[in-house]
C-alpha positions as a printed Julia matrix, in Angstrom:
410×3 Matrix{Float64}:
 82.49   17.37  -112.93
 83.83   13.62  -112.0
 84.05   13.13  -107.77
 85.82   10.22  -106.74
 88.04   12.34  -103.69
 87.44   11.38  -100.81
 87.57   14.93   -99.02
 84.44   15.2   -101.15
 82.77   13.72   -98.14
 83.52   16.46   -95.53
 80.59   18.84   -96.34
 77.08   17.71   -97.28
 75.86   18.16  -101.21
 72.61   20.2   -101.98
 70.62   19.46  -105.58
 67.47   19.22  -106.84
 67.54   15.44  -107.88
 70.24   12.68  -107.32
 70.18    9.96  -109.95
 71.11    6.39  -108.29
 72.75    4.89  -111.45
 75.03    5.94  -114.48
 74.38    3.86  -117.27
 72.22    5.44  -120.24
 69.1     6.02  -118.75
 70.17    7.87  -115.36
 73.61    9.61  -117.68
 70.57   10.62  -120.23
 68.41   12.14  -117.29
 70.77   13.49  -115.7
 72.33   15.77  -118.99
 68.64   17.06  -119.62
 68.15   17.98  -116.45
 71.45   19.39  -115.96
 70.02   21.29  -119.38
 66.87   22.47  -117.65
 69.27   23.99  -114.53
 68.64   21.4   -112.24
 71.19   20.37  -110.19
 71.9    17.04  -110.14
 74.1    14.32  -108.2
 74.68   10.99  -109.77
 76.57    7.8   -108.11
 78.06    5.28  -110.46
 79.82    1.8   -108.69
 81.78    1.2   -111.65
 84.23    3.27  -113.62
 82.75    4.7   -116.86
 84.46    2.3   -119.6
 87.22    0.14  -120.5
 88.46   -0.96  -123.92
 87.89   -4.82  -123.11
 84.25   -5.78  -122.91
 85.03   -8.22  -121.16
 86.42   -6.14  -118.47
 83.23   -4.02  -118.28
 81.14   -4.29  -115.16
 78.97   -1.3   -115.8
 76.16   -0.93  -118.06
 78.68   -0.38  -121.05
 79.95   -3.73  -122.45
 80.16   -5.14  -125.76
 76.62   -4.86  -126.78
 75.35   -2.7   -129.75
 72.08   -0.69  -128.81
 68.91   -0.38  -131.62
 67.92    3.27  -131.14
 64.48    4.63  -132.5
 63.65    7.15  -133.82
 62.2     8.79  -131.25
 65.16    8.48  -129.25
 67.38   10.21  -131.64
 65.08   13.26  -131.13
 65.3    13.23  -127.44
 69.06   13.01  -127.52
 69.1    15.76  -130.01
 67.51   17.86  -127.69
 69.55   17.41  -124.23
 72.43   18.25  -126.5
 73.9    14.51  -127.07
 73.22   13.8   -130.89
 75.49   15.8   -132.39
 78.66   14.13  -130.5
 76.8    10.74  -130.89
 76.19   10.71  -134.41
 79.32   10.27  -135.69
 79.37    6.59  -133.53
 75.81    5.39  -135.12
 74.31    3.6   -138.16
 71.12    4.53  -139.85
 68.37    1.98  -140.23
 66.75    2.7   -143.29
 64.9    -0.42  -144.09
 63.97   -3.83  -141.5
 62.85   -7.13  -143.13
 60.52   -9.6   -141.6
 60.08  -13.19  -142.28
 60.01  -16.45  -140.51
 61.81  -19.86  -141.55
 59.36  -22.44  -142.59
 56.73  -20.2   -143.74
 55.83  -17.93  -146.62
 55.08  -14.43  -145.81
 57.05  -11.15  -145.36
 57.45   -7.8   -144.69
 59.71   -4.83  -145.71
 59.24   -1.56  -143.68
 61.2     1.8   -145.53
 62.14    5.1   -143.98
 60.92    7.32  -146.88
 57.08    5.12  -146.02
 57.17    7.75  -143.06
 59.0    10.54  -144.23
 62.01   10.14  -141.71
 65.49    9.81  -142.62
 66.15    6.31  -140.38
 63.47    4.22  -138.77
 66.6     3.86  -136.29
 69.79    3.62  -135.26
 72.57    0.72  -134.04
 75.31    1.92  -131.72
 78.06   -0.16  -129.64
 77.25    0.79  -126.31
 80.78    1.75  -125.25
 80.37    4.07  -127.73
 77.15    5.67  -126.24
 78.84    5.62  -122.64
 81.6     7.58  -123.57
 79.93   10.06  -125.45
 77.52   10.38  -122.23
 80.66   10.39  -119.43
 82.21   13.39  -121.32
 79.49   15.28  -121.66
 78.3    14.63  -118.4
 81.52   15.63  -116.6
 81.74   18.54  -118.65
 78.52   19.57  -116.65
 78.59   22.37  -114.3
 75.43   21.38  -112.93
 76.11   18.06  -112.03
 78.43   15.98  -109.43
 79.48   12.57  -110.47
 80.38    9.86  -107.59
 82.64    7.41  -109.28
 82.91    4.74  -107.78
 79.79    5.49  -105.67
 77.2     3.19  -104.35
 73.66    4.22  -103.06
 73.84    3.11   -99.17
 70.56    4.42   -97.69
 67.98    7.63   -97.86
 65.58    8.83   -95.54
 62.35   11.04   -96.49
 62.07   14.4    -94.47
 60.02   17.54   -94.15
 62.43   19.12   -96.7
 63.39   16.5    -98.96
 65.78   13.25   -98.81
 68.85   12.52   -97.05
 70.87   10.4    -99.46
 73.88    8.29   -97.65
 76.35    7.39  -100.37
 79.69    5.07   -99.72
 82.39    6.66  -101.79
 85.41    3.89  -102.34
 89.35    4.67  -103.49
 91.85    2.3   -102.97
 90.24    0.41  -100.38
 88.89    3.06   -98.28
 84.91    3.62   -97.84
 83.86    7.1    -96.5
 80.05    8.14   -96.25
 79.1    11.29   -98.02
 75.31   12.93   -97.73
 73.61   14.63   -99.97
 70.29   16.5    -99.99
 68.16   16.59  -102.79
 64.29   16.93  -104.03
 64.03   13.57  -105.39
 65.61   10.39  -105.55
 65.88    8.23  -108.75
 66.34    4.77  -109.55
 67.71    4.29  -112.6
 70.22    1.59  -111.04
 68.68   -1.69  -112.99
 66.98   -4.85  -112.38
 68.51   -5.66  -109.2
 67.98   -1.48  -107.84
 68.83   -0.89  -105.09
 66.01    2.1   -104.62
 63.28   -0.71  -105.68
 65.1    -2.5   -102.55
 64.93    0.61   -99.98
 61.37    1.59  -100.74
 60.16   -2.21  -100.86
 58.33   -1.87  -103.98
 57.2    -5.69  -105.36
 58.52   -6.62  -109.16
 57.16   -8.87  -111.25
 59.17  -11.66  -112.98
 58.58  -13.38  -116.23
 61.53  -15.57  -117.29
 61.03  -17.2   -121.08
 63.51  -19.79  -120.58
 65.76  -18.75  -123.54
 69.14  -16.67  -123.57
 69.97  -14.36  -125.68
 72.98  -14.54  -127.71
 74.87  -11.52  -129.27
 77.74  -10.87  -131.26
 79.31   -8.89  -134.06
 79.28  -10.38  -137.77
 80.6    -9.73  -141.13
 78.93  -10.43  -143.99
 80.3   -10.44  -148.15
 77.93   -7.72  -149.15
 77.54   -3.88  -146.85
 74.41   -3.7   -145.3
 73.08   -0.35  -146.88
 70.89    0.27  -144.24
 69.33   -2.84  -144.16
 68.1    -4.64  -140.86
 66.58   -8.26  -140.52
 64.15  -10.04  -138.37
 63.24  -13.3   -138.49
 61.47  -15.91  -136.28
 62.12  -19.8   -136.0
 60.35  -22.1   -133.69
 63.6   -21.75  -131.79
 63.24  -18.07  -131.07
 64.05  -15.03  -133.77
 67.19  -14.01  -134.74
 68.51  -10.28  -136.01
 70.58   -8.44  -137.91
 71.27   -4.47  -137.27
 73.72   -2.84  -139.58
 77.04   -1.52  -137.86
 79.65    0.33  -139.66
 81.63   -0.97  -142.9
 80.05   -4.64  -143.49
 79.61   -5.58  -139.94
 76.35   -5.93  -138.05
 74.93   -6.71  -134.55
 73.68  -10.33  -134.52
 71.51  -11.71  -132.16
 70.23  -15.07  -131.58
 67.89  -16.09  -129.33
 68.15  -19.91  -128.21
 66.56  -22.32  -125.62
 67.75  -22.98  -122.2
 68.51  -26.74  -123.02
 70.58  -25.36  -126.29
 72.1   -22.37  -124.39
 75.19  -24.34  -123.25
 75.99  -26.26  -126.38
 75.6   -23.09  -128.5
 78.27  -20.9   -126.12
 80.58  -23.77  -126.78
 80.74  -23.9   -130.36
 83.87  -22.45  -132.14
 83.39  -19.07  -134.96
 83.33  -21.19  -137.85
 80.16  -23.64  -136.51
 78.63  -20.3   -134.82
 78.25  -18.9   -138.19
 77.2   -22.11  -139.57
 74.2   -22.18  -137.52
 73.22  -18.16  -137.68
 73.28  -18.4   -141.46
 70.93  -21.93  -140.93
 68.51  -19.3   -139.14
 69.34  -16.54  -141.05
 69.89  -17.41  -144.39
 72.62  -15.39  -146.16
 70.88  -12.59  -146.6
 74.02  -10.34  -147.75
 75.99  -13.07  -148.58
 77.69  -15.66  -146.86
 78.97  -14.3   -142.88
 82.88  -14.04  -142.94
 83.87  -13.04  -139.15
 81.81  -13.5   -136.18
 83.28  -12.06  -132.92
 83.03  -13.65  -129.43
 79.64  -13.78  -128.02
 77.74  -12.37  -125.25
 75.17  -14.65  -123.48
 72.67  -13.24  -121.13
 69.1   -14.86  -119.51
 66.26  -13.05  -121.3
 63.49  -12.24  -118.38
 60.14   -9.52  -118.54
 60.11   -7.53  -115.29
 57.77   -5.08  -114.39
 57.22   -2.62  -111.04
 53.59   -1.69  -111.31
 54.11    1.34  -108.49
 57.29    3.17  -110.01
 56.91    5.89  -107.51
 56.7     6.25  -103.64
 57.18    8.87  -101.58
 60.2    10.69  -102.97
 61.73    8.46  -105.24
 61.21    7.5   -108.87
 62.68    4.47  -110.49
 63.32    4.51  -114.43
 64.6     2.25  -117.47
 65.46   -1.23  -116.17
 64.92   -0.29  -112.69
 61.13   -0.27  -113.98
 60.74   -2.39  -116.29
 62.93   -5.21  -118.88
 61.5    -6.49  -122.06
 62.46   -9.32  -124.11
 64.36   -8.07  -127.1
 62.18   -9.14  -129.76
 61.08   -5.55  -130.29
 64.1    -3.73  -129.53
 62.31   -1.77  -127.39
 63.99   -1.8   -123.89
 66.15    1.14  -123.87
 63.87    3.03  -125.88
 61.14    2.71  -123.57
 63.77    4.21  -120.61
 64.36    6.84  -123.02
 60.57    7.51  -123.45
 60.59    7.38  -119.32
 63.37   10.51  -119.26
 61.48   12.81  -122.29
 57.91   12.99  -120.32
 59.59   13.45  -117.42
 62.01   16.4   -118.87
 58.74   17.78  -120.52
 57.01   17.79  -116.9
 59.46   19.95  -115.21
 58.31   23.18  -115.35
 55.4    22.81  -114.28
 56.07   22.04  -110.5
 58.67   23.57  -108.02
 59.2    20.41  -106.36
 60.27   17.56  -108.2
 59.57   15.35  -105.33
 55.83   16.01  -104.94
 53.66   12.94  -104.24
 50.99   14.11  -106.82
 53.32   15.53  -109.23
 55.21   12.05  -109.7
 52.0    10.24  -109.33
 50.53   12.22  -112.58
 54.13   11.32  -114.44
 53.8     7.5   -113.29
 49.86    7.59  -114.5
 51.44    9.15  -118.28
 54.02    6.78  -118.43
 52.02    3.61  -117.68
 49.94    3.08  -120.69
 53.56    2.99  -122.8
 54.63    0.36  -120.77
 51.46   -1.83  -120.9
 51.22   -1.46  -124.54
 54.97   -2.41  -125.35
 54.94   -5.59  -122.88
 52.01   -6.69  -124.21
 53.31   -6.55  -127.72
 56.19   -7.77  -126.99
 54.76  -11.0   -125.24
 52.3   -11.43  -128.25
 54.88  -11.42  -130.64
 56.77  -14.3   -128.74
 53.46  -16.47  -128.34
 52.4   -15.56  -132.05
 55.84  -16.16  -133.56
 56.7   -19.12  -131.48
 53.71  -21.28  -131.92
 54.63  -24.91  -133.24
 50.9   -25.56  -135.14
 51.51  -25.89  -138.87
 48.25  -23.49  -139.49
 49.44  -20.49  -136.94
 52.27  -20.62  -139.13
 50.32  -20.31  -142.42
 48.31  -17.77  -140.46
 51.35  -15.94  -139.14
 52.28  -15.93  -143.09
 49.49  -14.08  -144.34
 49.64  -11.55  -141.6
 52.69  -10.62  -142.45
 51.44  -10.43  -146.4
 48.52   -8.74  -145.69
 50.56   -6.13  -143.74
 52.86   -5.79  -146.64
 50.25   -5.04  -148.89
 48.27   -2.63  -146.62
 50.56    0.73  -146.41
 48.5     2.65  -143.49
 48.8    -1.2   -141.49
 53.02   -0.45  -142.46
 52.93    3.14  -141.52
 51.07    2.64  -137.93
 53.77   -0.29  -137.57
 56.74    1.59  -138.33
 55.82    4.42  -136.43
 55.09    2.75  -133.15
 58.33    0.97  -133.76
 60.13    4.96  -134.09
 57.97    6.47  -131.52
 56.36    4.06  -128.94
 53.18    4.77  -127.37
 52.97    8.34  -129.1
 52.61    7.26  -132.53
């Protein structure tokens, strides 16, 4: 059920875990465990979506979400796939190339026996789909509009202080619970309280998303390719739309948010190439810094943080959300086998699982940029018959393609 009363505040709220955060990775967590009986309490500042992106101030804007494989399996099992589905488009096939250079490589479903590699949804989409089930829940408490103020570690459990705002008014309303988790972002404010260090890698480049239409439907298709510049994408969307993304330098960003549709599409396709014919429509854009952070301790005491709040990748692989997802399965898979979700060696052993996956993907990911960003004339030839030798090597494809569907565990 959705909270936002006030008289909420007047009694104190018991649960087994509250979730600072309600954007996908803390609504995602907090349905499975909701699932799995746990009670759960999650605060959420902003209100849950709006029809105008650029009215959006929670996790929810304009932005259309790659989903892997793997992550359609997780969702299918905390019961949000089937009211999902209907809102996604299947990934059957991703091309690779890079502009300058020969050298390319096509990766198929039916290589790995899967019906999608992955899937593209608008993330207002995904929010709403989340919100309702979520307050459909009778094992969860939603504060909305609710902001994590402080909590406080005792001999049984955490005292959680959240500020509960309507129409101007702020009352404080406490909650006990086993655990604490962060799934609250970059900036979270649980990273903040328990003092934990991040790491910061900023690549100087923006990345620059819209919706486009091109002459021909996509059929499934999705394209990657990297320039000098930085790679640009293509997911499909419904009808003959697609997510496009473009990722540009910091001297360029400025000059690139100013040009008009018809020069915006002008220089995609110069990238691009018309892969599905010429582009048509190109909606506004959405420009946003593209930084690699990390937390190497993601646990202390009794708090946990998750998705962003742990960790931000550049988008190159598409894995960012899918690695949060990855965060919520091991941990959903974990709890049965303690009574106390906020034991020290319990969440230790679930921060020692989860690490490897997040080494391997940021190190990939980093790779990729060096590799694919290089300016020598041979690492391009090189970078050419990589991705040749790759398409002519199946069991090279098939380990690809299913990291790409199934991170660390492929």
């Amino acid at each position: 059920m959705v909270n936002s009363d006030l008289t909420l505040n007047s009694d104190e709220l018991s649960c087994d875990v509250f979730i600072a955060g309600g954007g996908p990775v803390g609504l995602m967590l907090a349905i499975g465990l909701s699932g799995l009986g746990k009670k759960v309490v999650i605060a959420e500042r902003f209100a849950p979506s709006s029809d105008n992106p650029d009215e959006v101030k929670n996790s929810f804007d304009g932005r259309v979400l790659a989903l892997s494989k793997g992550s359609q399996v997780l969702l299918e099992k905390i019961g949000v796939w089937s009211k999902l589905k209907p809102h996604t488009t299947a990934i059957e096939h991703i091309h690779v190339s890079q502009k300058g250079y020969l050298g390319i490589t096509t990766l198929h479903a039916t290589e790995v026996d899967v019906d999608a590699l992955g899937f593209s949804v608008q993330s207002n989409d995904l929010g709403r789909v989340l919100w309702s089930i979520a307050s459909e829940s009778e094992n969860m408490t939603l504060l909305c509009p609710g902001s994590l103020e402080s909590f406080t570690e005792n001999e049984s459990g955490v005292e959680v202080k959240v500020s509960l705002d309507s129409d101007g008014l702020k009352q404080i309303q406490t909650i006990k619970a086993q655990l604490v988790v962060g799934a609250d972002g970059t900036q979270s404010k649980v990273r903040e309280i328990l003092q934990l260090p991040i790491e910061e890698n900023s690549y100087d480049a923006f990345g620059v998303l819209a919706q486009i239409e091109t002459e021909q439907h996509p059929q499934g298709w999705a394209y990657e390719r990297f320039t000098q510049d930085g790679p640009v994408a293509l997911l499909p969307m419904h009808d003959h739309f697609h997510k496009a993304v473009m990722v540009c330098s910091k001297e360029e960003v400025e000059a690139i948010k100013a040009l008009n549709d018809a020069d915006y599409i002008n220089l995609f396709a110069e990238k691009m190439g018309e892969r599905l014919g010429r582009f048509t429509k190109v909606s506004p854009r959405i420009v946003y810094p593209l930084k690699e952070t990390y937390v190497p301790q993601m646990t202390k005491g009794r708090a946990v943080l998750m998705g962003n709040a742990s960790h931000t990748q550049h988008p190159v692989a598409a894995q960012g959300l899918n690695l949060g997802i990855r965060d919520i399965e091991e941990f959903l898979n974990s709890v049965d086998s303690t009574d106390d979700l906020g034991d020290q060696a319990w969440l230790n052993n679930y921060a020692n699982k989860r690490k490897p996956d997040h080494q391997k993907v940021m190190g990939l990911t980093d790779s990729l940029i060096q590799i694919f960003q290089h300016s020598s004339p041979m690492i391009g030839h090189l970078r050419g018959l990589g991705l040749m030798a790759m398409q002519a090597m199946p069991g090279v494809k098939r380990r690809f393609s299913k990291f790409a569907m199934r991170g660390n565990r492929a």
